[in-house]
C-alpha positions as CSV (number, residue, x, y, z in Angstrom):
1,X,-4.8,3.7,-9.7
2,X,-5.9,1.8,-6.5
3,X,-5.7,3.2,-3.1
4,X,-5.0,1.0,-0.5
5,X,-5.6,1.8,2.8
6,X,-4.4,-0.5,6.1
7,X,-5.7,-0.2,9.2
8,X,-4.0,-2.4,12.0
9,X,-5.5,-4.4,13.8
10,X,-2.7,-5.5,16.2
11,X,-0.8,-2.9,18.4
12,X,1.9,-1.3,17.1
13,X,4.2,-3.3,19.0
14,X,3.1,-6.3,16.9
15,X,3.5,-4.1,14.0
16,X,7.1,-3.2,14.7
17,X,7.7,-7.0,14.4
18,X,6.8,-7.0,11.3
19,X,7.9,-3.5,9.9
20,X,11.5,-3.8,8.1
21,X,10.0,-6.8,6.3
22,X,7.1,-4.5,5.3
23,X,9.6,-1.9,4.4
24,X,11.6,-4.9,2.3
25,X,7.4,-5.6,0.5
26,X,7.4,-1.6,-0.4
27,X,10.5,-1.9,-1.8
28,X,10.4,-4.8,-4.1
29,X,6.8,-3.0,-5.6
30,X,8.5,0.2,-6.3
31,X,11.7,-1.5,-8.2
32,X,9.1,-2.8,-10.7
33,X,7.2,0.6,-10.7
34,X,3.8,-0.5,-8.9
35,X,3.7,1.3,-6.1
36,X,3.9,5.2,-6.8
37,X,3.7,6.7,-2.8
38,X,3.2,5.2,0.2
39,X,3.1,6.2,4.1
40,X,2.1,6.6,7.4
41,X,-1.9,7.4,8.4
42,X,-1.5,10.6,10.1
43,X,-3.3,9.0,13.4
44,X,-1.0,6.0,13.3
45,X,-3.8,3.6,13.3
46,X,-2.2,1.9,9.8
47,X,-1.1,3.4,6.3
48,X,-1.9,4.0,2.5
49,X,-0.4,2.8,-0.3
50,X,-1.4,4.0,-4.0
51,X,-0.8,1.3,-6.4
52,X,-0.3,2.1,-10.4
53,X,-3.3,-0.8,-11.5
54,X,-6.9,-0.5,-12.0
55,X,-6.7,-4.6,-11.9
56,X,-8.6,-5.0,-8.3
57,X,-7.6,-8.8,-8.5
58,X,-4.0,-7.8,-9.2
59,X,-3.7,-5.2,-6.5
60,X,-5.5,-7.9,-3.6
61,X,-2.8,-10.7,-5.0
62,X,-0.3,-8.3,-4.1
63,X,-0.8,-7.5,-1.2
64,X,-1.6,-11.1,0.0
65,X,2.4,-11.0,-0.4
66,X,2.9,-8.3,2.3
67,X,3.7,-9.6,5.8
68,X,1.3,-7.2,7.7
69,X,-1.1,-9.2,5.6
70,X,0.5,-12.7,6.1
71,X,1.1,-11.6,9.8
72,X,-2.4,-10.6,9.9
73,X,-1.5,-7.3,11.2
74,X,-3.8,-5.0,9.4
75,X,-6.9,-5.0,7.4
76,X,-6.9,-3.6,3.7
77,X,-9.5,-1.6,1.9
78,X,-9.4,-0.8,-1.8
79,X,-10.7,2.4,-3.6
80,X,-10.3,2.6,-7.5
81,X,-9.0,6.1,-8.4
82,X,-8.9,7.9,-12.2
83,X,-6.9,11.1,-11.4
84,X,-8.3,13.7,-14.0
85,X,-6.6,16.6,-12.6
86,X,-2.3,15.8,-11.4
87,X,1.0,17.3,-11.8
88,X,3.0,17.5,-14.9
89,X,6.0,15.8,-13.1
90,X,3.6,12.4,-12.2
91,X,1.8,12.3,-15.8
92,X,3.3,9.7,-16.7
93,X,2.1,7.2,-14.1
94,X,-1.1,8.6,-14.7
């Protein structure tokens, strides 16, 4: 897995602009089972979004496609992540 993590760089009112057609990016990514949870940071400075890939090139291609990124809303930051330890109902992502 890859854990995204955006940080904005635009106030939020520049993010609202932007936000149903980041809703409408999620979307698409969970149809074809690539994104298994996304959300809100708690401090609203941006969001997370774990991706089901350990391809780092994949993951960045990706999320070229958002428009936060087109928009150049927010910065990304990528963490690979092997869960060793999960929950019987999400083994099979993992």
């Amino acid at each position: 897995m890859i854990v995204t993590t955006l940080t904005y760089k635009k106030p939020l009112s520049e993010v609202q602009k932007y936000l149903n057609e980041h809703i409408m990016f999620l979307e698409k990514f969970y149809a074809k089972n690539i994104f298994l949870a996304s959300g809100r940071r708690d401090d609203r400075i941006g969001g997370v979004i774990i991706v089901l890939s350990n391809d780092l090139q994949e993951v960045k291609e990706i999320m070229a496609l958002d428009p936060f990124y087109k928009h150049e809303i927010a910065d990304y930051s990528f963490m690979r992540f092997e869960p060793t330890k999960y929950l019987d109902e999400i083994k099979k992502f993992v």
